[in-house]
C-alpha positions as CSV (number, residue, x, y, z in Angstrom):
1,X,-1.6,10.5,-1.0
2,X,2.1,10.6,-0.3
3,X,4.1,10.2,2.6
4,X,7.7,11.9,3.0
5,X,9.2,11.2,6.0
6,X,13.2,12.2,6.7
7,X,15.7,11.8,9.5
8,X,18.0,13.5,10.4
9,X,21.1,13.6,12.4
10,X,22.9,16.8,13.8
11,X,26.6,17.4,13.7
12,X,28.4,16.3,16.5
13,X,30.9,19.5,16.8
14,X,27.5,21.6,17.6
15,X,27.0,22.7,21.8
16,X,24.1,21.3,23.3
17,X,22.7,24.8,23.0
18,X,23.6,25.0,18.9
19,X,22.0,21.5,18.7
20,X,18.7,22.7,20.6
21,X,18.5,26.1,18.6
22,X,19.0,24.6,15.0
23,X,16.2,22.1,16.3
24,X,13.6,24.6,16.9
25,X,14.8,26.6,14.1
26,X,13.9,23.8,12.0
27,X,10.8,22.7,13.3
28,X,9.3,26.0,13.1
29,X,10.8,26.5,9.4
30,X,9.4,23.8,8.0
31,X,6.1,23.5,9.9
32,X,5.8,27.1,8.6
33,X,5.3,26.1,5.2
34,X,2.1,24.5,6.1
35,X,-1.1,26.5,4.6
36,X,2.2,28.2,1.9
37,X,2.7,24.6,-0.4
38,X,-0.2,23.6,-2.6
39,X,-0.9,19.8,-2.5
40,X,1.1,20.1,0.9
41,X,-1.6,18.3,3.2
42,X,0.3,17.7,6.8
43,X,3.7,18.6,8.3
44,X,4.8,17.2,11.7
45,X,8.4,17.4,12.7
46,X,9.2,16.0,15.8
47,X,12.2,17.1,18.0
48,X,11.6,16.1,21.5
49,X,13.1,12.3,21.1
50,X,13.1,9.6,24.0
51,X,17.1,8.4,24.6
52,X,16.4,5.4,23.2
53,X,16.3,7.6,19.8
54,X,19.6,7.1,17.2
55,X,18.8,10.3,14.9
56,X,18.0,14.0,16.1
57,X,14.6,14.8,14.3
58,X,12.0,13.6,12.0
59,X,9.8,15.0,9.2
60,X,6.5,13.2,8.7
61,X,4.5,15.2,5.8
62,X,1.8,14.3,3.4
63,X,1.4,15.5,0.2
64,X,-1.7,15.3,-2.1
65,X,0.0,13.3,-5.2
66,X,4.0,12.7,-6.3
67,X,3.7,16.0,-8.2
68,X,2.8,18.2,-5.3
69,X,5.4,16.2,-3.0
70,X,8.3,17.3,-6.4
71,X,6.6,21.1,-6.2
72,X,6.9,21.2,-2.6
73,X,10.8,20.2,-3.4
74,X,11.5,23.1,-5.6
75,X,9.7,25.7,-3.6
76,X,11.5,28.5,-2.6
77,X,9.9,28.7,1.0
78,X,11.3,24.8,1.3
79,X,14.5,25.2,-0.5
80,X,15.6,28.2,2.4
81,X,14.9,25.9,5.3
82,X,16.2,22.8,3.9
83,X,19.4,25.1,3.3
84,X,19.6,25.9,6.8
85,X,19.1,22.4,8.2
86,X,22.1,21.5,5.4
87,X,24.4,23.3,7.2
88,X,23.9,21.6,10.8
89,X,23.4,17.5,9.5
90,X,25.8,14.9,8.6
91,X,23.4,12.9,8.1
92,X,19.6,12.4,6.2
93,X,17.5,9.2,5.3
94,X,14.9,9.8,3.3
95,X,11.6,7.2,2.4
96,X,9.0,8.6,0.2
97,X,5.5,5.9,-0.4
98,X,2.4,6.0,-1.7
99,X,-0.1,5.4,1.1
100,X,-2.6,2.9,-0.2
């Protein structure tokens, strides 16, 4: 198995109401693709963050192997919402393992 988690962090020249709509725009896009991504096992992103948070919203998925997490990469499906969530970041940290 493979973990995939990313965080991300809105732009600040977004309203409150831009911010909250790209948020559930994303979540919904990306949880979407689960039951659409072979070897695409569990997709959780979380939105609703306690102030204590530095970064807007998180990704947790598991894929099956490293080849299904480099499939789900290239999908088209993935490649439209990570498009989207492009255009409303400045910033993304990414940490892919392999869970033992």
């Amino acid at each position: 198995m493979v973990r995939h988690v990313i965080i991300w962090t809105l732009r600040d020249d977004l309203t409150e109401q831009e911010k909250t709509n790209a948020l559930i725009k994303s979540k919904r896009g990306l949880e979407r693709l689960r039951g659409r991504i072979e070897g695409l096992e569990r997709i959780k992103v979380y939105i609703d963050n306690l102030d204590s948070s530095n970064a807007d919203m998180m990704l947790d998925a598991t894929f099956t192997d490293e080849a299904a997490l480099a499939a789900y990469q290239k999908n088209p499906d993935h490649l439209e919402v990570a498009g989207f969530i492009r255009s409303v970041v400045t910033d993304r940290k990414c940490i892919d393992y392999v869970v033992l």
